[in-house]
C-alpha positions as a Markdown table, in Angstrom:
| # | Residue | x | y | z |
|---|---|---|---|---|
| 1 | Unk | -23.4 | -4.9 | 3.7 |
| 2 | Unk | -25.4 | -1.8 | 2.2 |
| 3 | Unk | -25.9 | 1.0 | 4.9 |
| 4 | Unk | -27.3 | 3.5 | 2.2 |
| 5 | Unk | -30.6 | 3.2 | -0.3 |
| 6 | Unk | -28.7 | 5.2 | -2.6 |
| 7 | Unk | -28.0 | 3.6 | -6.3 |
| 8 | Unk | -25.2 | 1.5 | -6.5 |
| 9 | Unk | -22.0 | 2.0 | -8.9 |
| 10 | Unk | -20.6 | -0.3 | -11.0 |
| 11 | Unk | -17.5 | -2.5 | -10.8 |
| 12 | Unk | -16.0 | -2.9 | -14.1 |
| 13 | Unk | -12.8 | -5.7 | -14.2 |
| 14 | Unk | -10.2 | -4.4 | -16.8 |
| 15 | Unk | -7.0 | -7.2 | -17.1 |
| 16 | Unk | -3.7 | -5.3 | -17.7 |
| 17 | Unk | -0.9 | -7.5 | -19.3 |
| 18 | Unk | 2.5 | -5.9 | -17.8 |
| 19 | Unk | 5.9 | -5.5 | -19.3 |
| 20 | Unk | 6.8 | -4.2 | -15.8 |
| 21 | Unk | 6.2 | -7.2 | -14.3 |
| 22 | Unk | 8.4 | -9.8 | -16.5 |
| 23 | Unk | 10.8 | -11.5 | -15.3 |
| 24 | Unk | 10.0 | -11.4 | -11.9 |
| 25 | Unk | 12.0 | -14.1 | -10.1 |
| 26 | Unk | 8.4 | -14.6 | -8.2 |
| 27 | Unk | 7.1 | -16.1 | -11.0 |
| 28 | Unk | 3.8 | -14.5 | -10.1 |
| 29 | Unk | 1.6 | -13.4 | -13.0 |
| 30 | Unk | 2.0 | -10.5 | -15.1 |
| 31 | Unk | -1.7 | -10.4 | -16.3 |
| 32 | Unk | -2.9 | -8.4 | -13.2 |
| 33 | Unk | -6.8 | -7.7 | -12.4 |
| 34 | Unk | -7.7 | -4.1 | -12.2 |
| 35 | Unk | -11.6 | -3.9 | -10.5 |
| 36 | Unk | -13.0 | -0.2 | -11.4 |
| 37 | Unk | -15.4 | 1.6 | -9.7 |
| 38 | Unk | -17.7 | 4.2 | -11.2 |
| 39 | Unk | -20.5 | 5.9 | -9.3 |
| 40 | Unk | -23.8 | 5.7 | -10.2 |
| 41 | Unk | -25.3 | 8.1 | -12.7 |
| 42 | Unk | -21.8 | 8.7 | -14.0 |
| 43 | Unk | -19.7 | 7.0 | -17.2 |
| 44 | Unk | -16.1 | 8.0 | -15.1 |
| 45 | Unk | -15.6 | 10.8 | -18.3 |
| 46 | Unk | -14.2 | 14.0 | -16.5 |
| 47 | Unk | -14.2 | 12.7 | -13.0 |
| 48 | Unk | -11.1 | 12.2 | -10.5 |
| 49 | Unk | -9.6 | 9.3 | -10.2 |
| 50 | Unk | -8.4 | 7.5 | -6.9 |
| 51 | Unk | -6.2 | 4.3 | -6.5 |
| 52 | Unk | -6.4 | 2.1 | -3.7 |
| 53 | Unk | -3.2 | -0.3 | -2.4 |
| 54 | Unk | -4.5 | -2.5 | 0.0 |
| 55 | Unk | -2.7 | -3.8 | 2.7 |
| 56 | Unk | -0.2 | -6.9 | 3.1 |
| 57 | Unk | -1.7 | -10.0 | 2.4 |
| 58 | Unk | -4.6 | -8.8 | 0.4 |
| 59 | Unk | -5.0 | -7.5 | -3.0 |
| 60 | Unk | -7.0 | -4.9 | -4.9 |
| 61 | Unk | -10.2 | -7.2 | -5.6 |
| 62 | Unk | -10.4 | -7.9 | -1.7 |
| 63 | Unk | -11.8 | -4.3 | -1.4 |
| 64 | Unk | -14.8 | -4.9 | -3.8 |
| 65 | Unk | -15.7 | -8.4 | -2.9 |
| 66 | Unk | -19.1 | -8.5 | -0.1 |
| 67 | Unk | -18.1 | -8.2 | 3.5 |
| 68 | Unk | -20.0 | -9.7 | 6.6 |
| 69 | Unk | -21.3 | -6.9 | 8.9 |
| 70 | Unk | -19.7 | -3.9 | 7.2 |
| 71 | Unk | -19.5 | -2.3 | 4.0 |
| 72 | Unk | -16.6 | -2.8 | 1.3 |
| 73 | Unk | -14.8 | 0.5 | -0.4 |
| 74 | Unk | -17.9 | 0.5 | -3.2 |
| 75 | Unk | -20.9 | 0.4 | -0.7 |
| 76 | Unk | -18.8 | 2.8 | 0.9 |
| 77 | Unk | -18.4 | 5.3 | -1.4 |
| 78 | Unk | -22.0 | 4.8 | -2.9 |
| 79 | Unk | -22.9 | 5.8 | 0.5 |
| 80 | Unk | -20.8 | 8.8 | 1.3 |
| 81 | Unk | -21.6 | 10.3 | -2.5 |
| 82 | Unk | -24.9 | 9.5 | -2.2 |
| 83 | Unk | -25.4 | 11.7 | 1.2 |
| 84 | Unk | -23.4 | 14.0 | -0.3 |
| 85 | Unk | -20.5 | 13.7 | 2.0 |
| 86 | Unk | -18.1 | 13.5 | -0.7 |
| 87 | Unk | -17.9 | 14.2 | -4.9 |
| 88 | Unk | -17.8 | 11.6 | -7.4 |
| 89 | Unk | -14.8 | 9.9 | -8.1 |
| 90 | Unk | -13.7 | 6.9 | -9.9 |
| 91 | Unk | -11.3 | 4.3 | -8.1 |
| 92 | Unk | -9.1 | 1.5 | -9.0 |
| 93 | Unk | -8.5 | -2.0 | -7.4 |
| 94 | Unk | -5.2 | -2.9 | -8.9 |
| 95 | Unk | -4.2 | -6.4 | -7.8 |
| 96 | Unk | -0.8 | -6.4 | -6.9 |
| 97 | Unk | -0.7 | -9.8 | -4.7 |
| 98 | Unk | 2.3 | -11.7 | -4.5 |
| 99 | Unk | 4.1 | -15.1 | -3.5 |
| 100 | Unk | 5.5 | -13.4 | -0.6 |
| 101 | Unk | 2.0 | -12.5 | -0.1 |
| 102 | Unk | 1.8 | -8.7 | -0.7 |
| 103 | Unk | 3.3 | -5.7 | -2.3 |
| 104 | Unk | 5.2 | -2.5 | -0.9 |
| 105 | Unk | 4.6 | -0.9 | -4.7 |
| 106 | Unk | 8.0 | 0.0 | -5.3 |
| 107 | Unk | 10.0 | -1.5 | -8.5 |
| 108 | Unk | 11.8 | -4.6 | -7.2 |
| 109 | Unk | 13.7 | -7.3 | -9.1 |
| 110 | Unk | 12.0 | -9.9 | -6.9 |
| 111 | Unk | 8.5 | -8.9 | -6.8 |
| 112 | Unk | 8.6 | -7.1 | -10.0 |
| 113 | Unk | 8.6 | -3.0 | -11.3 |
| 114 | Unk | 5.2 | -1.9 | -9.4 |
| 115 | Unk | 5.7 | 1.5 | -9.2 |
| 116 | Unk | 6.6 | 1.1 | -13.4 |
| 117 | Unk | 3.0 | -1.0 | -13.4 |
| 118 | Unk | 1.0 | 1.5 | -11.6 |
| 119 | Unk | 2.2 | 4.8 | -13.2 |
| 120 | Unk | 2.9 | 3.4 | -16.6 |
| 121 | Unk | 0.4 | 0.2 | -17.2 |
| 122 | Unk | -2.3 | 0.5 | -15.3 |
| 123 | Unk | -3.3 | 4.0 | -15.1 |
| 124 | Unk | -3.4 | 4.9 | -19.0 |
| 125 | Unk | -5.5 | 1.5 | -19.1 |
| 126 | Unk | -7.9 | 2.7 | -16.8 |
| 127 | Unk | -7.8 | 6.1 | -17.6 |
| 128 | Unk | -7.8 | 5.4 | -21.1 |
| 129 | Unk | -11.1 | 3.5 | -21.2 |
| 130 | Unk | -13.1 | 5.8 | -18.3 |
| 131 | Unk | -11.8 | 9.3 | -19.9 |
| 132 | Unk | -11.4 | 9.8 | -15.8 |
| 133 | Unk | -8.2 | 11.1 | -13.7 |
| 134 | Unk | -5.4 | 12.0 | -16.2 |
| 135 | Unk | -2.9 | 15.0 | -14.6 |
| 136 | Unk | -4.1 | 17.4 | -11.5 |
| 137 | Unk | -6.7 | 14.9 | -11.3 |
| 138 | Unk | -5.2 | 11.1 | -9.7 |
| 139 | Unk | -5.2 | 10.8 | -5.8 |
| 140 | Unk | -4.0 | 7.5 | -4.5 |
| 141 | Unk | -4.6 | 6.1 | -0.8 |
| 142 | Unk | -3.9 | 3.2 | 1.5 |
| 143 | Unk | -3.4 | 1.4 | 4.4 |
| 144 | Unk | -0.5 | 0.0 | 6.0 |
| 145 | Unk | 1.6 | -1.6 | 2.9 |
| 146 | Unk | -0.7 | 0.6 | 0.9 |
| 147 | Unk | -0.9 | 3.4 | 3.2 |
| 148 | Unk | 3.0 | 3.2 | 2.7 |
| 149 | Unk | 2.9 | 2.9 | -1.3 |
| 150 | Unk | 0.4 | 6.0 | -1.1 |
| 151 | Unk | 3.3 | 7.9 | 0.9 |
| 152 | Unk | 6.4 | 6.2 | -1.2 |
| 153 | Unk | 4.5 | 7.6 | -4.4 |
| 154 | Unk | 3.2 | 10.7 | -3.2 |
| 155 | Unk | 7.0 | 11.5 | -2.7 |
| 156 | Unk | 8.5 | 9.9 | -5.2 |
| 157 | Unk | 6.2 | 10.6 | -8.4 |
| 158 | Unk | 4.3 | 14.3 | -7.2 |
| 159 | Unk | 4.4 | 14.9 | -11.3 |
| 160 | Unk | 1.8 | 11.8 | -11.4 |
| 161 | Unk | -0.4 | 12.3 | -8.4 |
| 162 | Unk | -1.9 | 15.2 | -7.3 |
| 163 | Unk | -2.9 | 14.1 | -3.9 |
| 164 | Unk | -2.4 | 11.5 | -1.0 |
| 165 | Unk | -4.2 | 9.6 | 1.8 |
| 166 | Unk | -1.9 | 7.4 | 4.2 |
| 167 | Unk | -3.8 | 5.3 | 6.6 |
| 168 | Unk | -1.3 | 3.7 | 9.1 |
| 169 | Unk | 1.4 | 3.6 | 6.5 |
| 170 | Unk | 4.6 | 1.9 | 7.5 |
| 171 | Unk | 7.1 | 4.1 | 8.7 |
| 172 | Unk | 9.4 | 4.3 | 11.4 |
| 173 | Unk | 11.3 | 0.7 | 10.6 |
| 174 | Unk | 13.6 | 1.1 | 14.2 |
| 175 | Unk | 10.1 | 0.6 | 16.0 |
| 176 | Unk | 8.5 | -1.3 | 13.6 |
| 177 | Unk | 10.9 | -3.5 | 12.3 |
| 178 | Unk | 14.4 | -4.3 | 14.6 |
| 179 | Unk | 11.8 | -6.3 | 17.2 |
| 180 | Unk | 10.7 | -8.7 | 15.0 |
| 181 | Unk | 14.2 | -10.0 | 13.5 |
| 182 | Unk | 14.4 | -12.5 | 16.5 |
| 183 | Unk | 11.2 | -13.6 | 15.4 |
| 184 | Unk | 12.4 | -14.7 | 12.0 |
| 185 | Unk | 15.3 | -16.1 | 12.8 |
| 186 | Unk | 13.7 | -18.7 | 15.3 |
| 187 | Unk | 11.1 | -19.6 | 12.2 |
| 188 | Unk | 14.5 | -20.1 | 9.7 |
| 189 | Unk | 16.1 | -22.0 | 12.7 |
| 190 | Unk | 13.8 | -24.7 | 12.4 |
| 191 | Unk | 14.6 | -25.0 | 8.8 |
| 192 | Unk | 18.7 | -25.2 | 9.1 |
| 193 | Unk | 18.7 | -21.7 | 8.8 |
| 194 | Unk | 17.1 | -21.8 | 5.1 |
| 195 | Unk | 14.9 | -19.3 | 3.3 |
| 196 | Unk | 14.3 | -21.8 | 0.9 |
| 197 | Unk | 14.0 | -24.8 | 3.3 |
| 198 | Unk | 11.4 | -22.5 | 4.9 |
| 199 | Unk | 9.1 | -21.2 | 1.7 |
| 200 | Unk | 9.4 | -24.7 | 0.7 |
| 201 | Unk | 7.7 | -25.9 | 3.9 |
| 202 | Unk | 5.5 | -22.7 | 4.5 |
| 203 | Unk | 4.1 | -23.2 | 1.0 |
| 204 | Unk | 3.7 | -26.7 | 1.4 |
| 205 | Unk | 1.6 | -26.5 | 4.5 |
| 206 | Unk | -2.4 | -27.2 | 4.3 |
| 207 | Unk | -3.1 | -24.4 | 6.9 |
| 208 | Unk | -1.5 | -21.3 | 7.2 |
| 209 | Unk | -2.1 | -19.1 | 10.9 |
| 210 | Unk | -0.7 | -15.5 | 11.3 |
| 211 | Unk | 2.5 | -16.7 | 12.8 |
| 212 | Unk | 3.8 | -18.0 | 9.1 |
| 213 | Unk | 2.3 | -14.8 | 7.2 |
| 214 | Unk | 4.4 | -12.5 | 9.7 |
| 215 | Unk | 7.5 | -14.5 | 9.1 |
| 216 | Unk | 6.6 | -14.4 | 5.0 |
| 217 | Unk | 6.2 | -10.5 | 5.8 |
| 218 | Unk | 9.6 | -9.8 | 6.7 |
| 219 | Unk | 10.5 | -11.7 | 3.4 |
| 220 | Unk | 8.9 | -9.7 | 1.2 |
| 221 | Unk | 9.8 | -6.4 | 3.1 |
| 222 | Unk | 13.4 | -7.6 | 2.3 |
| 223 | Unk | 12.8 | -8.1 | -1.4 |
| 224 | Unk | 10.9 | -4.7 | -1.6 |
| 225 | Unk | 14.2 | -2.8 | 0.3 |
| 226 | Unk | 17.0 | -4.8 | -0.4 |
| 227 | Unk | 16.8 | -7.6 | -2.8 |
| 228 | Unk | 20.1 | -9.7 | -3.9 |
| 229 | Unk | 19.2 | -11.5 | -7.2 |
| 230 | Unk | 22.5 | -14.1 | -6.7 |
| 231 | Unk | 20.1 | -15.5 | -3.7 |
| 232 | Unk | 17.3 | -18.1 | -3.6 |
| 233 | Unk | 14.1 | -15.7 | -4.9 |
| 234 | Unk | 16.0 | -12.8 | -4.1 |
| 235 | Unk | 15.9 | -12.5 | -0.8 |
| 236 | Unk | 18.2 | -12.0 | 2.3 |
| 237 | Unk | 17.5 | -10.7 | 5.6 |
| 238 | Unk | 19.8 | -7.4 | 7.5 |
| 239 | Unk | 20.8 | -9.6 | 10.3 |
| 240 | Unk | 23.0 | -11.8 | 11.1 |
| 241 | Unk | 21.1 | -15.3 | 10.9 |
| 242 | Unk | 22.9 | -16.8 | 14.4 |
| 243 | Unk | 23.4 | -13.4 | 16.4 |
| 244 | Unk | 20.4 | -11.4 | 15.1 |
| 245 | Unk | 23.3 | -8.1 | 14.9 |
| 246 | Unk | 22.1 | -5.9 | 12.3 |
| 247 | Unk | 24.6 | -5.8 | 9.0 |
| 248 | Unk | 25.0 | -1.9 | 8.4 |
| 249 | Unk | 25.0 | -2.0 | 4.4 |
| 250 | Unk | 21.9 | -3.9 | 4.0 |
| 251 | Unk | 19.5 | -2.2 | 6.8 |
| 252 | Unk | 20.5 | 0.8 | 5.6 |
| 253 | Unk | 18.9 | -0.4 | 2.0 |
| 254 | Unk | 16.0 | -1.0 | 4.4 |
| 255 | Unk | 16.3 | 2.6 | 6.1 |
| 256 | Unk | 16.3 | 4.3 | 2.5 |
| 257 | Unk | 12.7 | 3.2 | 1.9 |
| 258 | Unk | 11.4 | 4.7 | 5.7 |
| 259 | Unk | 9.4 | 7.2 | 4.5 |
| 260 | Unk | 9.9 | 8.7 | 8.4 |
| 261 | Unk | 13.6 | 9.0 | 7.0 |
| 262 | Unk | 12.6 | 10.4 | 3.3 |
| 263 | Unk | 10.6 | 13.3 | 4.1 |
| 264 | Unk | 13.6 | 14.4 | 5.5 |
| 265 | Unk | 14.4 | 14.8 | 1.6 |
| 266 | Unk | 11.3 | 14.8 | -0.3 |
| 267 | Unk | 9.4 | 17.0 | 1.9 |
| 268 | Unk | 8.9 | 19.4 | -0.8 |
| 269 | Unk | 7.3 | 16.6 | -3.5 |
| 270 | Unk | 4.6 | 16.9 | -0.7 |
| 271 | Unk | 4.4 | 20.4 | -1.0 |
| 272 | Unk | 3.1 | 20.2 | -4.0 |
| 273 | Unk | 0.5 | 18.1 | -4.2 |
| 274 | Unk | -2.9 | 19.6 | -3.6 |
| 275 | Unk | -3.6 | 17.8 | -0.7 |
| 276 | Unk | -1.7 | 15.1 | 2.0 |
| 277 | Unk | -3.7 | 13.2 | 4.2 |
| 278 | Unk | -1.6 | 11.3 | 6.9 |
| 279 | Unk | -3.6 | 9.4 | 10.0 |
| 280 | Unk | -2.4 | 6.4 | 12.4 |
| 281 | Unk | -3.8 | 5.3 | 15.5 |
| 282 | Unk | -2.8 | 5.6 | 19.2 |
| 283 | Unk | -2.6 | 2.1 | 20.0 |
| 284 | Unk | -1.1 | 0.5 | 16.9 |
| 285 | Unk | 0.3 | -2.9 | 17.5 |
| 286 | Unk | 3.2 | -2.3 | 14.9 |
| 287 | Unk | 4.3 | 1.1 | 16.3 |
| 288 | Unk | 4.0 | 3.1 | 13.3 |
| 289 | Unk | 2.6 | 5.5 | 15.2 |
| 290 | Unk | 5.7 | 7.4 | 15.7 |
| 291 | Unk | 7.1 | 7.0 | 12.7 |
| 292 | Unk | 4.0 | 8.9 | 11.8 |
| 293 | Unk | 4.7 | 11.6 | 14.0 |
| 294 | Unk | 7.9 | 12.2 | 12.7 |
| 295 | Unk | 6.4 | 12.2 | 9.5 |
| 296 | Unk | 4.2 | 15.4 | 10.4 |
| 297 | Unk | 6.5 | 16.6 | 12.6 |
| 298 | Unk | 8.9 | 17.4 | 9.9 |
| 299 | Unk | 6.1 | 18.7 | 7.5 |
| 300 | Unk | 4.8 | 20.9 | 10.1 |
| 301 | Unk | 8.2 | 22.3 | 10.7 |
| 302 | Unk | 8.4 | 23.0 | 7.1 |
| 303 | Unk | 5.4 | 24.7 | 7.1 |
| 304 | Unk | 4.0 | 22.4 | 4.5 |
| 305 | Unk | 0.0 | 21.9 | 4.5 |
| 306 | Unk | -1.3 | 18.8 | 5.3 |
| 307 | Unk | -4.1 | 17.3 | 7.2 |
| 308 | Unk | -2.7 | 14.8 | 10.5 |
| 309 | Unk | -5.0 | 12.7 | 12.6 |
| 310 | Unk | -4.7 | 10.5 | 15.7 |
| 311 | Unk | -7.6 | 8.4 | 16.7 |
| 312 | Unk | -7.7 | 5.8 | 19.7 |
| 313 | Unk | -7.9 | 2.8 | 17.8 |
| 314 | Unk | -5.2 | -0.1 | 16.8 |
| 315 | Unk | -3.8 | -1.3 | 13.2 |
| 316 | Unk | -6.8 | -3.7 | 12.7 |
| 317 | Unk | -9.9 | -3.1 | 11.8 |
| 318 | Unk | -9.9 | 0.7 | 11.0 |
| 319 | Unk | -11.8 | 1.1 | 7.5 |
| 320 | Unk | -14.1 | 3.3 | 8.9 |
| 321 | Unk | -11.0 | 5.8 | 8.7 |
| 322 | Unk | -12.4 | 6.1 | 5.2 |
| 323 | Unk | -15.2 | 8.3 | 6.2 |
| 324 | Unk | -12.5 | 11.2 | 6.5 |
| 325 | Unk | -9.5 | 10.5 | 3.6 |
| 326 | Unk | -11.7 | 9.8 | 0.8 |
| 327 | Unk | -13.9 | 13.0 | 0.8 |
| 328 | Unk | -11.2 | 14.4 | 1.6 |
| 329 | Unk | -9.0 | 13.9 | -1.4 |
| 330 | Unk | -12.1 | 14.1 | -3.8 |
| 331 | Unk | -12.8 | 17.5 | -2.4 |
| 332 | Unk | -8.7 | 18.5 | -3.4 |
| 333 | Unk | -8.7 | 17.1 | -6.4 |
| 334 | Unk | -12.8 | 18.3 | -7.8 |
């Protein structure tokens, strides 16, 4: 829903054909849809370029399609531009949905090499045909999932972007993991104890609620940090499937990805980027909040810049958040 008169941009829809992607033992497509946005008045040539990973369950195209009684990322940023709240920028909408329902946006034998697709595939397409981004220039935010690929990336691959947003990114997996193992295990009980007795039923079923798509999370966290190939699509979980004990090895695959845990050791691939933005709100339901804290505790303690907000709000709901990361990282990266 349009809340500015300002001119509109335009969406272009690129599709990138991925080598990164073959072979995934998802069997999800490697053809993946790319939406583009370019403001108004502009042909992208020479301006920044931001990329958005959206959260679990959705993918990229989910951010430019209408919305009911808000506005989605374009009407967003036609409206902050327009009032000259924030630069132009292009952004891309990569779609990275999956079977299991999301993405984390690492490389992953199960899901597929996103972090290969991203940085290797879809960037020089987009950039290639927008003359936009390109190096000093490519900021890339998100939320939750995304907000965690924006902090995975901005750690791992500081020679690609030059600037980060994290909105609620996962973080902290002792809070916001270990209390939904239980969880699980009672969905995979029902199914003799069976991932593949349970996706076969799950995707089976005419009607899905939030219960199945929280189980189906946990699922694709594991094939994100800790996939075993020899298994049915990959997948195992770090627990023991009767006792619900934790199996050392594997949750510390799991503990490798917390980024709470990385900045410990890539504090200084922060450090270099022109600007961090890290946010999560007081009353999140997942309790990334302290992961977050840790997060910009240790960054502070470094005496690394960055900017860090709270706000009273939960997980759900908080795209308004917007308003401050996206000027934001155009202003750091104009």
């Amino acid at each position: 829903m349009r809340k500015t008169n300002h001119p509109a941009g335009t969406i272009h829809r690129l599709t990138v054909d991925s080598k990164a992607l073959t072979n995934n033992l998802l069997g999800d497509p490697i053809a993946r849809i790319v939406d583009v946005y370019i403001p108004a008045g502009h042909t992208g040539e020479n301006l920044p370029l931001l990329v958005d990973l959206v959260g679990y369950t959705a993918g990229g195209p989910a951010h430019t399609a209408w919305k009911s009684f808000t506005e989605n990322v374009p009407e967003r940023l036609d409206r902050l531009i327009g009032d000259g709240k924030m630069a132009p920028v292009a952004v891309a909408f990569p779609d990275c949905f999956s079977r299991l329902g999301g993405n984390q946006y690492v490389n992953s034998p199960v899901l597929g090499d996103y972090e290969d697709f991203l940085i290797d595939e879809m960037l020089p397409a987009v950039e290639g045909k927008f003359g936009c981004g390109g190096p000093g220039k490519r900021g890339v935010f998100g939320k939750s999932s995304g907000g965690f690929g924006a902090l995975i990336h901005a750690m791992r691959h500081p020679d690609t972007w030059s600037a980060a947003a994290s909105h609620s990114g996962d973080a902290g997996f002792d809070q916001l993991y270990l209390g939904g193992f239980p969880d699980v295990l009672r969905a995979l009980a029902k199914h003799d104890n069976s991932i593949e007795a349970w996706m076969n039923a799950f995707e089976a079923k005419p009607k899905l609620d939030g219960k199945d798509t929280h189980i189906l999370m946990f699922l694709c966290q594991a094939a994100s940090f800790d996939p075993d190939p020899q298994t049915y699509l990959g997948l195992r979980l770090p627990v023991t499937l009767d006792t619900c004990e934790l199996i050392e090895e594997r949750w510390q695959n799991w503990l490798k990805w917390d980024p709470a845990q990385m900045v410990k050791t890539h504090a200084d691939s922060i450090a270099s980027l022109k600007g961090f933005y890290l946010e999560c709100g007081t009353e999140d339901q997942y309790e990334i909040l302290y992961g977050t804290r840790r997060i910009h505790k240790h960054l502070e303690a470094q005496g690394i810049a960055h900017r860090y907000e709270e706000f009273p709000d939960n997980h759900s709901g908080v795209d308004y958040r917007m308003d401050l990361s996206l000027p934001y990282l155009a202003k750091v990266l104009s």
